[in-house]
C-alpha positions as CSV (number, residue, x, y, z in Angstrom):
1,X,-47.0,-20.8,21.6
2,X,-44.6,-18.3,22.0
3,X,-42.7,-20.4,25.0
4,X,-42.8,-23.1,22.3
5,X,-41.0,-21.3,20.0
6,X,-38.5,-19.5,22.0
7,X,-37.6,-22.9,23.4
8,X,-36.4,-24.3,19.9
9,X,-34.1,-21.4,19.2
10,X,-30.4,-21.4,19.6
11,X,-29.0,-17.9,18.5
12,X,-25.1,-18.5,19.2
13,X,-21.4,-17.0,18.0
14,X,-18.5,-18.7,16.9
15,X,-15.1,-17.1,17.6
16,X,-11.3,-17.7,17.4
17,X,-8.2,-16.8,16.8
18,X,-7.2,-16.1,13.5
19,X,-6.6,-19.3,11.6
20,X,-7.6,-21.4,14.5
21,X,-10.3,-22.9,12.1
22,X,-13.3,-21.3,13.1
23,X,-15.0,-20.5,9.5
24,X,-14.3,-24.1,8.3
25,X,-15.8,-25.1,11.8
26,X,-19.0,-22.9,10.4
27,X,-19.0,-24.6,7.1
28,X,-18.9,-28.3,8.4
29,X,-22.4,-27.5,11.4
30,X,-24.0,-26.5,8.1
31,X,-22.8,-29.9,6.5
32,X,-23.9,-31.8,9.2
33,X,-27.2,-29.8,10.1
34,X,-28.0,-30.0,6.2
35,X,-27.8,-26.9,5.4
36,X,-24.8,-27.5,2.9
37,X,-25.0,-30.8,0.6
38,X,-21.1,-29.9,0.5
39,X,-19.1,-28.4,2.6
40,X,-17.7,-25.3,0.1
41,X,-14.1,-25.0,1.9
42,X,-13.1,-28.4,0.0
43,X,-15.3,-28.5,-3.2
44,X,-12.2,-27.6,-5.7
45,X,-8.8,-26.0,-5.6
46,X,-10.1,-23.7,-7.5
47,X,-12.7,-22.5,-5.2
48,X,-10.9,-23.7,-1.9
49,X,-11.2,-20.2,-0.1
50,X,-14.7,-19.8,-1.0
51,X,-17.1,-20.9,1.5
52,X,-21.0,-20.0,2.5
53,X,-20.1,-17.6,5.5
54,X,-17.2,-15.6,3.7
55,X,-18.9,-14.0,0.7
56,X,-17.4,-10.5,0.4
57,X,-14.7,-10.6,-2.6
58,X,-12.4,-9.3,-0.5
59,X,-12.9,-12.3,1.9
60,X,-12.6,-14.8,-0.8
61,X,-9.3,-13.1,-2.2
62,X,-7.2,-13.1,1.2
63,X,-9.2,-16.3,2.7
64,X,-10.2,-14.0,6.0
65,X,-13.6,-13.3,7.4
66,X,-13.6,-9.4,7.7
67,X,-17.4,-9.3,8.3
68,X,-19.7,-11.3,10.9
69,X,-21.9,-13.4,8.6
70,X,-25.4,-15.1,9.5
71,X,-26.2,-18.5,8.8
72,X,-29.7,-20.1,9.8
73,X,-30.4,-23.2,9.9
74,X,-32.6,-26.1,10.7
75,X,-31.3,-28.8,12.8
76,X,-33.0,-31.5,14.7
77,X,-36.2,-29.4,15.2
78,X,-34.2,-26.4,16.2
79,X,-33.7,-23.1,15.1
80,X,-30.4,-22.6,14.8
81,X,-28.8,-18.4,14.5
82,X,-25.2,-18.9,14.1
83,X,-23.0,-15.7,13.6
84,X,-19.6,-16.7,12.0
85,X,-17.5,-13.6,13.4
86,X,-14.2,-12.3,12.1
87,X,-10.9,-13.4,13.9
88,X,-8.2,-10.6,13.2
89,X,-8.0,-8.3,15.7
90,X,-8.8,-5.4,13.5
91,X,-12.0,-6.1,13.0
92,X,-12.9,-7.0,16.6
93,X,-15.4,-4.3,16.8
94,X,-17.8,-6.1,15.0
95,X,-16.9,-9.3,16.9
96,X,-17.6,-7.7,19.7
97,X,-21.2,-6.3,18.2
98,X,-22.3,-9.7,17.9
99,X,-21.4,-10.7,21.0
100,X,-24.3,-8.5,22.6
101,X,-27.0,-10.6,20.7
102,X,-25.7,-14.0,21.4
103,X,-26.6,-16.2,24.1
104,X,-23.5,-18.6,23.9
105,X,-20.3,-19.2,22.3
106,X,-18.2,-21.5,20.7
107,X,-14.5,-20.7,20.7
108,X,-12.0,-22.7,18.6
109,X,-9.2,-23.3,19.4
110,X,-5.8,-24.6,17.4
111,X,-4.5,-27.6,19.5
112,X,-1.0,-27.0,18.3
113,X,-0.5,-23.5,19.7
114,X,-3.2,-23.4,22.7
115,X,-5.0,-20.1,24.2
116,X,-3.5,-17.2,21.6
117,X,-4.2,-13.6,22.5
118,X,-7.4,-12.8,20.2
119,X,-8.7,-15.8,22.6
120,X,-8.1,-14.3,25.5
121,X,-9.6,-10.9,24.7
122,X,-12.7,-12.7,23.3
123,X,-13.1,-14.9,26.2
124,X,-12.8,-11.5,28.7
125,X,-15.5,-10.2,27.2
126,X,-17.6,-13.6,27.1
127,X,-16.6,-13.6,30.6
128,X,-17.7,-9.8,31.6
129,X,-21.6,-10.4,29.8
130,X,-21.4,-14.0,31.3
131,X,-21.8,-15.3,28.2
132,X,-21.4,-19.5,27.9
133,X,-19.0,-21.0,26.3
134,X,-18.5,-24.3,24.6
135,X,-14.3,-25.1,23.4
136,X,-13.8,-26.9,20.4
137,X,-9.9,-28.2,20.2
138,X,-9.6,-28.2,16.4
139,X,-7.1,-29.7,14.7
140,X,-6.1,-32.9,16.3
141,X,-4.9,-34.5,13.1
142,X,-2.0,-32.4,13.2
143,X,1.0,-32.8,15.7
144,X,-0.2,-30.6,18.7
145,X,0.5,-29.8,22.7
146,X,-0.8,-33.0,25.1
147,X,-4.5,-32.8,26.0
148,X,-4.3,-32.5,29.4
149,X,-1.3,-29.7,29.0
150,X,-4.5,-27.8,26.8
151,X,-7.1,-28.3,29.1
152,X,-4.5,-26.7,31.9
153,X,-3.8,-24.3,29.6
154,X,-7.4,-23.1,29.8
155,X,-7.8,-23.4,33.2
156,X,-4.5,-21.4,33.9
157,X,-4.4,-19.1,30.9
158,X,-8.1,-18.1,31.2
159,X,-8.7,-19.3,35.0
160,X,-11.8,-20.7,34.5
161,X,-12.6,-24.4,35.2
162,X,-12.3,-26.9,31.6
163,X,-14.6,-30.1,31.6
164,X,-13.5,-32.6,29.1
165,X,-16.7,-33.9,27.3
166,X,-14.8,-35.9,25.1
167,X,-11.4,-36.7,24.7
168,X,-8.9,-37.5,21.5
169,X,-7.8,-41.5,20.5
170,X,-4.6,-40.5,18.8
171,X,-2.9,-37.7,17.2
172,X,-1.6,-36.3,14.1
173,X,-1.7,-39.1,11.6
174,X,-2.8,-41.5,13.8
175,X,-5.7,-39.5,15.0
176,X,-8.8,-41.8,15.3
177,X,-11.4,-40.3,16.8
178,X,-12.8,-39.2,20.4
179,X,-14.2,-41.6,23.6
180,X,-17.4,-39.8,25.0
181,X,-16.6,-39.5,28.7
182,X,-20.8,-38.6,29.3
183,X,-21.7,-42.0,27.5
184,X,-19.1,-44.2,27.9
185,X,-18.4,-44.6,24.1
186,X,-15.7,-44.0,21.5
187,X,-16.2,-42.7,18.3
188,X,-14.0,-43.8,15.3
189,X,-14.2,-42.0,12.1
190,X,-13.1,-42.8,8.9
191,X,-11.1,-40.2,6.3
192,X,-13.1,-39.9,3.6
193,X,-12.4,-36.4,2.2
194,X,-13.9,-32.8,4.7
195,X,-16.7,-32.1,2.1
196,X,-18.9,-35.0,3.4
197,X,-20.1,-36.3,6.7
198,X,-17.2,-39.0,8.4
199,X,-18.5,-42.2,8.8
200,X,-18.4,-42.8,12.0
201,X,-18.5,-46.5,14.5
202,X,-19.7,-46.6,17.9
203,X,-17.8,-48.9,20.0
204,X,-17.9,-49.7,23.7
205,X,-14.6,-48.7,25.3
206,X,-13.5,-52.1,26.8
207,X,-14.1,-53.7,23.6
208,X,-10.5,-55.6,22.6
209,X,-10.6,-55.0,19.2
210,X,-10.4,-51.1,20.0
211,X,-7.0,-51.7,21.1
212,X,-5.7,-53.3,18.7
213,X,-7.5,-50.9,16.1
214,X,-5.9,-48.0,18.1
215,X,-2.6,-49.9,17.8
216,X,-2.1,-50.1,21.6
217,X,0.1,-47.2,22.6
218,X,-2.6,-45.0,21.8
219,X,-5.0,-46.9,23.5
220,X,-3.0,-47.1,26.8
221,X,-2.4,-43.6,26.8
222,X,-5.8,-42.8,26.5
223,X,-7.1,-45.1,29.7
224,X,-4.1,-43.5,31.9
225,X,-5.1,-40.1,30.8
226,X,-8.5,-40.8,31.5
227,X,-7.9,-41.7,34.6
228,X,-6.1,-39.1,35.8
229,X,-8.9,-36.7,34.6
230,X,-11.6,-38.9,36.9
231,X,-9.7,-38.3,39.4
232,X,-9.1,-34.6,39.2
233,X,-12.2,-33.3,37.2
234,X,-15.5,-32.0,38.8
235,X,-18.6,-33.8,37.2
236,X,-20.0,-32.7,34.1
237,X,-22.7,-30.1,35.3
238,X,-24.6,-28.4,32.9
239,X,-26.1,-25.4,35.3
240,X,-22.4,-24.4,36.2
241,X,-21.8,-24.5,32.2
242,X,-24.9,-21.9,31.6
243,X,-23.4,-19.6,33.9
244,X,-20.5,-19.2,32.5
245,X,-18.3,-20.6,35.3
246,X,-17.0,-23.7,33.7
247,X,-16.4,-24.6,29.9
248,X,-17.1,-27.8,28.1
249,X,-14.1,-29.2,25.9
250,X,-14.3,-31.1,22.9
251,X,-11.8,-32.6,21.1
252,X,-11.6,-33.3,17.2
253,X,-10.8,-32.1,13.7
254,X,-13.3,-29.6,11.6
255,X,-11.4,-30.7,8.3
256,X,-11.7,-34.0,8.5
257,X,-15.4,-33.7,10.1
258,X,-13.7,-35.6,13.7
259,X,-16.0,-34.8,16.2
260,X,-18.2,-32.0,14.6
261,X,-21.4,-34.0,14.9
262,X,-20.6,-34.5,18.9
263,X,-20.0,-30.9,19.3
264,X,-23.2,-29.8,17.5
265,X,-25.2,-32.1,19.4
266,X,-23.7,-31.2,22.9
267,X,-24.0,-27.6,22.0
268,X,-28.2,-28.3,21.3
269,X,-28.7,-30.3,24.1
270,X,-26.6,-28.1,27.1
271,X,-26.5,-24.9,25.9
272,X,-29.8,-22.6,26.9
273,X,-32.6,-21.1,24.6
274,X,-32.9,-17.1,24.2
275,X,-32.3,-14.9,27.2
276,X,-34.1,-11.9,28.0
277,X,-32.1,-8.9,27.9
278,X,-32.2,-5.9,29.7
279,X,-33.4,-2.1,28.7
280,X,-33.8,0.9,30.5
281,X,-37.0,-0.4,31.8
282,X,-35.5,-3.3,33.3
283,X,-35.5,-6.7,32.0
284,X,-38.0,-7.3,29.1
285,X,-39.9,-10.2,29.2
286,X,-39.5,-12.7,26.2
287,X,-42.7,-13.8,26.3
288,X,-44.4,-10.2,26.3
289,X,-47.2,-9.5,23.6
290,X,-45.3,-6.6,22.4
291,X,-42.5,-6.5,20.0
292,X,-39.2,-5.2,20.6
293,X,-35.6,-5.9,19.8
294,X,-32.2,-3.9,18.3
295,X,-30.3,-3.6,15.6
296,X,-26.7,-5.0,16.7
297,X,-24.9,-4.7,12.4
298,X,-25.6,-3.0,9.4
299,X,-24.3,-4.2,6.3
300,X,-24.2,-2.7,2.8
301,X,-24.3,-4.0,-0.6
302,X,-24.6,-7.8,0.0
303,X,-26.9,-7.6,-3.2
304,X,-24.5,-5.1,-4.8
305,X,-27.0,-4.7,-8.1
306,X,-29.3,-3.2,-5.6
307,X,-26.9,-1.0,-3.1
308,X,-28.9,-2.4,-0.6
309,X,-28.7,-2.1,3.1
310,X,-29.3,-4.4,6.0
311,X,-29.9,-3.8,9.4
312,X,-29.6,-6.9,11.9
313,X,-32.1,-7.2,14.4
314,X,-31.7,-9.5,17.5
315,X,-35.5,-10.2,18.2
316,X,-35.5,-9.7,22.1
317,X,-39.6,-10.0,22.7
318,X,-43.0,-10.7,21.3
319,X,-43.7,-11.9,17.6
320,X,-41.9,-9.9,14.7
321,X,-44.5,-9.6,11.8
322,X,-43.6,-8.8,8.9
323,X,-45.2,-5.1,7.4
324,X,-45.6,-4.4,11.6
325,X,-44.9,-1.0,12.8
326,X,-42.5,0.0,15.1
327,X,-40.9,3.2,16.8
328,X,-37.4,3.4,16.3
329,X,-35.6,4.9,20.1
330,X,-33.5,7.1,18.8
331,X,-35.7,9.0,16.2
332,X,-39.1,8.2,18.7
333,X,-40.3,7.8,14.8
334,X,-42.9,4.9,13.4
335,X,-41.6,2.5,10.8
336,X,-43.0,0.0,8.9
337,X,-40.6,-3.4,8.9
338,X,-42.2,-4.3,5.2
339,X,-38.8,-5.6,3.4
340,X,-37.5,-8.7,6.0
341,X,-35.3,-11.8,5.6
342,X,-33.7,-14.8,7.3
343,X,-29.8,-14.9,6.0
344,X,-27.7,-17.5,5.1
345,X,-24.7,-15.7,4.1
346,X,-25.6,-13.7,1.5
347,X,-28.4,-15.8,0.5
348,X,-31.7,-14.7,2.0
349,X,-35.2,-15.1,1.9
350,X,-38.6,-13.3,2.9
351,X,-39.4,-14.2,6.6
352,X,-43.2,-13.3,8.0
353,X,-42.9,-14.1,10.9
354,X,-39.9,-14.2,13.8
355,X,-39.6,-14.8,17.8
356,X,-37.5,-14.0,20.4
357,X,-33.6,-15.5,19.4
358,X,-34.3,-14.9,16.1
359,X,-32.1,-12.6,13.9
360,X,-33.7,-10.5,10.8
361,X,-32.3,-9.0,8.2
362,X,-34.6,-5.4,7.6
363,X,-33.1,-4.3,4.0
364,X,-34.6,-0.5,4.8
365,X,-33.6,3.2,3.5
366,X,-34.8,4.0,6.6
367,X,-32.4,5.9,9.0
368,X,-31.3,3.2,11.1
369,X,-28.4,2.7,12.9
370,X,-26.3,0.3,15.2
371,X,-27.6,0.7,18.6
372,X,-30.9,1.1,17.4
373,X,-34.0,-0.2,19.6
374,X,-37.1,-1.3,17.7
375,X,-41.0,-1.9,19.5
376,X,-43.8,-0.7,20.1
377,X,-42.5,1.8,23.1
378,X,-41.2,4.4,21.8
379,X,-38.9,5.5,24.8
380,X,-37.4,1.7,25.3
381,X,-33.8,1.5,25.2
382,X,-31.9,-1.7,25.1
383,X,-28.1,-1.5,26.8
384,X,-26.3,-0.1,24.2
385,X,-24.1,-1.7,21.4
386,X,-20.5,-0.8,23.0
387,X,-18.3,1.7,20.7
388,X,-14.8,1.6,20.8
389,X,-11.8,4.5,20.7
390,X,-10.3,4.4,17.1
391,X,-5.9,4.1,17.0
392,X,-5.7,4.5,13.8
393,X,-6.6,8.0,11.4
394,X,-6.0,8.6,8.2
395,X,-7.8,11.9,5.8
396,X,-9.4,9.9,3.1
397,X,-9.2,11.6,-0.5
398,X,-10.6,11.2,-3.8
399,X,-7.8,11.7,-6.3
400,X,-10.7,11.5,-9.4
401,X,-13.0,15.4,-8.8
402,X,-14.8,13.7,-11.8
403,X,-15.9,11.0,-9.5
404,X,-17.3,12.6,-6.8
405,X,-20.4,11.6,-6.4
406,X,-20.6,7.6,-6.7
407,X,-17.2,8.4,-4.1
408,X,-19.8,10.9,-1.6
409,X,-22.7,7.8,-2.4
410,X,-20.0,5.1,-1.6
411,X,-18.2,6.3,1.4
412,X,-21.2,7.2,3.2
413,X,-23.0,4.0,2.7
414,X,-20.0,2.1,3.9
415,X,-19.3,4.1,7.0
416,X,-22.8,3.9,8.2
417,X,-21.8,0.2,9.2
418,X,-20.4,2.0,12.3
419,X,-17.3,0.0,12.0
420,X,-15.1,2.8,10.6
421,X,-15.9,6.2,12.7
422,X,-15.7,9.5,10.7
423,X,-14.7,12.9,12.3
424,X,-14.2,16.5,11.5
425,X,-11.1,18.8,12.5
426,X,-11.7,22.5,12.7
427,X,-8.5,23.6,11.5
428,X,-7.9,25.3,8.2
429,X,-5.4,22.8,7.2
430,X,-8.0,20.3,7.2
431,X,-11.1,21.9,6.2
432,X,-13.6,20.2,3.6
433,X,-11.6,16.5,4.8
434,X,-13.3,13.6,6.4
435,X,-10.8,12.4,8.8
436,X,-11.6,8.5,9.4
437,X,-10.9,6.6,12.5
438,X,-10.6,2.7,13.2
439,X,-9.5,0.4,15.7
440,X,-7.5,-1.5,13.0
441,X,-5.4,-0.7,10.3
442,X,-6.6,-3.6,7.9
443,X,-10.2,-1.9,8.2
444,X,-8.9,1.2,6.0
445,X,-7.5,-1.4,3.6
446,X,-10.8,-3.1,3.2
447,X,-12.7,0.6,3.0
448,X,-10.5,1.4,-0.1
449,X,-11.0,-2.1,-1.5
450,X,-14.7,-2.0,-1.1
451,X,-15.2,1.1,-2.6
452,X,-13.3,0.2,-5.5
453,X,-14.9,-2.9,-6.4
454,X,-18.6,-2.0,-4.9
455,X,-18.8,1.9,-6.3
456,X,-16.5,1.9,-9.2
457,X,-14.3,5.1,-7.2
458,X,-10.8,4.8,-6.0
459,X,-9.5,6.3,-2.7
460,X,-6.0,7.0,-0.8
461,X,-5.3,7.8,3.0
462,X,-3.2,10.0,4.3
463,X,-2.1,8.3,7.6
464,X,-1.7,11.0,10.9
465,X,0.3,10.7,13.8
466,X,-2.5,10.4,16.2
467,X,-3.3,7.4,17.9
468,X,-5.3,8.1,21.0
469,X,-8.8,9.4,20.6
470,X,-11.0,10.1,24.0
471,X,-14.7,11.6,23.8
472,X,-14.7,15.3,26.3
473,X,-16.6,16.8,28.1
474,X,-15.5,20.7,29.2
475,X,-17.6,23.7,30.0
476,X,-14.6,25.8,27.8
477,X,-15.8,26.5,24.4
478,X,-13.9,24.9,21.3
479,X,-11.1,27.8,21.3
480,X,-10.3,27.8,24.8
481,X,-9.9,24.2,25.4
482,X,-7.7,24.2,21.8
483,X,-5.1,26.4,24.0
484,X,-4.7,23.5,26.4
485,X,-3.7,21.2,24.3
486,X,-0.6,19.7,24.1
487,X,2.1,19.7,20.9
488,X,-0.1,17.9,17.2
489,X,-2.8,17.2,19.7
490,X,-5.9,18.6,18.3
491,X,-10.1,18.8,18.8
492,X,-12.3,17.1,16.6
493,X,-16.4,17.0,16.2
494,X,-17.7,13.2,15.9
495,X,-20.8,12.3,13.5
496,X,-23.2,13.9,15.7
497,X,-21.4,16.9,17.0
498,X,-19.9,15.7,20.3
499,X,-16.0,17.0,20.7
500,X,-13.1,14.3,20.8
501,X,-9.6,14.8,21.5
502,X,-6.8,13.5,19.2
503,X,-3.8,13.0,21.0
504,X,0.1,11.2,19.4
505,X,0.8,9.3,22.4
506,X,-0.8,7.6,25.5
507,X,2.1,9.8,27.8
508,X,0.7,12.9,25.9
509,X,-3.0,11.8,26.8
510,X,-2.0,11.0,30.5
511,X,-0.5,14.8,30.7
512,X,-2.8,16.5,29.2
513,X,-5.5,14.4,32.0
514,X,-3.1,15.5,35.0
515,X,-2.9,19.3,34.2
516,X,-6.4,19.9,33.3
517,X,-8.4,17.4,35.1
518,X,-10.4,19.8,36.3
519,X,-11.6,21.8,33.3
520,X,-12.0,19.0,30.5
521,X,-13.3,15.2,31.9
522,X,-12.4,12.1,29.2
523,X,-13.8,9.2,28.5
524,X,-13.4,6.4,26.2
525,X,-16.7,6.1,24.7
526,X,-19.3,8.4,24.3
527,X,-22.4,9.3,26.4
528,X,-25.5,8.8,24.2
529,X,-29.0,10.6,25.8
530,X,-30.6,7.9,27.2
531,X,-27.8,5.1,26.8
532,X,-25.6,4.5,30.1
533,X,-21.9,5.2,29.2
């Protein structure tokens, strides 16, 4: 049974540059998987920048995702897990989070401007896990580069091989639809408004009336590109795809709902089911009795009448049970999972029972944290959810005394997301002050939001001139290795103790490495007992 079930899953990412189109890519799988009656992005003017995946106010105020955001979903008797993932660049920490408990990709990408540079970073690290990846070129309806110039583009720009699975009839205004180069047929869609389903005709390619629908020139251009693609592209093969050594292309537009329905179904019918993943015990076994699986996000205050707090669980083995008990690595203590949930956005409801692919939502007061590994072994350790070197710092302060407390409550709650780090600085000039480190600016902006609108506390943040932090380790106590610092560099103590170094400048860093390589070793994350750096 368990092989069954494991087999219907797809647990997959979607990822982009900013503005590419990725969330309204989200919103129309959900139209055309029925999870959504009407796509949200297009309901009303009003309400244009409010859709199922982006449900933090924040989100719906500046029209960004600044959050990864499950959606489940049934869709032709498959389970489908799709994480919509923030595209700024300051919040790529949490893209890259979700990127450990994936098992493929889709990537958007904006026809008109090609392979952008959040792309490229995303892909890299797609690339390093071997991770799949399926390309959606969005926006065809728009004037755009030349196909073929984008599918060199990916080849050149990302040097990995691109296989056209479909390929656009028209552009811009005149954008009609996409001929299936696997089945021979073309697919013309009507305009009917992005909040329903396109109707769509199936037509044979060689049929006459296509050309003259297509009104010729884009017709012609279509059969010479084609065949200049025959002639230079491999054969579709789906095993080279599922390693990650070759990407499928599709062509079409996700406002207009061009092409969605092809990409959906080539996405369930070549990309794999769950993959085991590997732990400090070697690779776990899917199909194993036992339990096991880790917790890749926590979120605060979806429900925010409740202050609740989710942890997200990637189920990597066994059957989750809802009340089961399980040890949690880091603590080697017993929980009980008693308060679970599938997620659709912020919607969720009670789940019993989960398998392997599967993502939970654990709403739990329970010390949990990113990284996390939950079974039945209490000395199991899945690789570890990777942390990344803050550039940005700033002492946050609560300019209200009187509102201490719900600003203590509210700051602590939000930094145990793990996307925003927290440190301490010895030094009397700093003393009682949390400094706070991110990889982003935007994410301080979004801290100081949050806790405004979610606690009822405002917050301001002093900006410092440091922007290189590296984890050391030094047999020289705190004192001694303070003398060897360099000019405003100073030592700090992270969440659990371990000593950083706060440097002003990479050059600084770099001579502070040279001169004392010897009696202080850095590194750019941190070494966790147990947990390979």
């Amino acid at each position: 049974m368990i092989n069954e079930e494991i087999r219907k899953r797809r647990t997959f990412a979607i990822i982009s540059h900013p503005d590419a189109g990725k969330t309204t890519l989200t919103e129309k799988f959900l139209l055309y998987g029925g999870a959504l009656q009407l796509a949200g992005s297009v309901t009303a003017r009003k309400k244009q920048r409010e859709t199922a995946s982006d449900w933090m106010e924040l989100e719906k105020q500046r029209g960004i995702s600044v959050s990864s955001t499950l959606m489940q979903f049934d869709y032709r008797g498959r389970r489908m897990n799709l994480l919509d993932t923030p595209g700024h660049r300051d919040f790529s920490e949490d893209t890259y989070r979700v990127l450990m408990a994936v098992d493929s990709v889709v990537m958007v990408i904006d026809a008109a401007k090609g392979i952008e540079n959040q792309t490229r970073k995303l892909f890299e690290i797609c690339r390093e896990r071997g991770i799949p990846i399926f390309a959606f070129m969005n926006k065809l309806d728009r004037p755009g580069k030349a196909p073929l110039e984008l599918i060199d583009e990916i080849e050149t720009v990302l040097g990995i091989t691109a296989c056209p699975v479909n390929w656009p009839l028209g552009d811009g205004i005149d954008f009609r639809g996409v001929y299936d180069r696997l089945r021979k047929k073309a697919h013309l869609y009507e305009r009917v408004g992005g909040a329903y389903k396109a109707p769509v005709s199936v037509r044979d390619f060689t049929d006459p009336a296509l050309a003259r629908e297509l009104r010729g020139k884009a017709y012609d251009q279509a059969v010479e590109e084609l065949e200049i693609l025959d002639q230079v592209q491999d054969a579709f093969d789906s095993d080279v795809i599922l390693k990650g050594k070759s990407i499928p292309v599709y062509f079409g537009s996700a406002v207009n709902n061009f092409g969605v329905d092809l990409l959906l179904d080539g996405f369930l019918e070549y990309s794999s089911p769950p993959l085991p993943r590997k732990s400090n015990h070697g690779v776990v076994p899917m199909e194993s009795q036992d339990f096991s699986g880790f917790i890749f996000k926590i979120q605060t205050n979806m429900n925010p009448q409740h202050r609740d707090r989710i942890a997200f669980v990637r189920v990597c083995s066994g059957k989750f049970n809802r009340d089961m008990q399980v040890y949690v690595s880091r603590t080697k203590k017993k929980i009980r999972l008693s308060d679970s949930h599938t997620h659709f956005g912020q919607s969720r409801e009670i789940v019993d029972e989960a398998w392997p692919g599967d993502i939970v939502g654990l709403v739990s007061r329970q010390d949990l944290r990113v990284g996390d590994t939950l079974s039945g072994n209490p000395e199991l350790i899945f690789d570890e959810i990777p942390r990344f070197a803050p550039e940005h710092f700033g002492f946050i302060n609560n300019p209200s005394p009187a509102n201490y407390k719900p600003f203590r409550k509210g700051l602590d709650q939000l930094l145990s997301e793990n996307i925003i780090q927290a440190f301490r600085v010895p030094s009397t000039a700093h003393q009682n002050k949390t400094l706070l480190g991110a990889v982003g600016l935007l994410q301080f902006d979004v801290l100081i939001h949050r806790l405004l609108c979610e606690y009822g506390t405002e917050a301001t943040i002093d900006n410092m001139s440091w922007k290189m932090l590296r984890w050391v380790e030094s047999a020289l106590d705190d004192d001694a290795l303070t003398e060897l610092l360099p000019y405003e560099a100073s030592i700090a103590f992270d969440e659990i103790g371990r000593r950083v170094l706060l440097f002003t400048s990479e050059w600084s860093m770099e001579h502070f490495v040279e001169r004392h390589h010897e009696k202080a070793s850095l590194t750019r994350t941190p070494n966790y007992d147990g947990v390979r750096n």
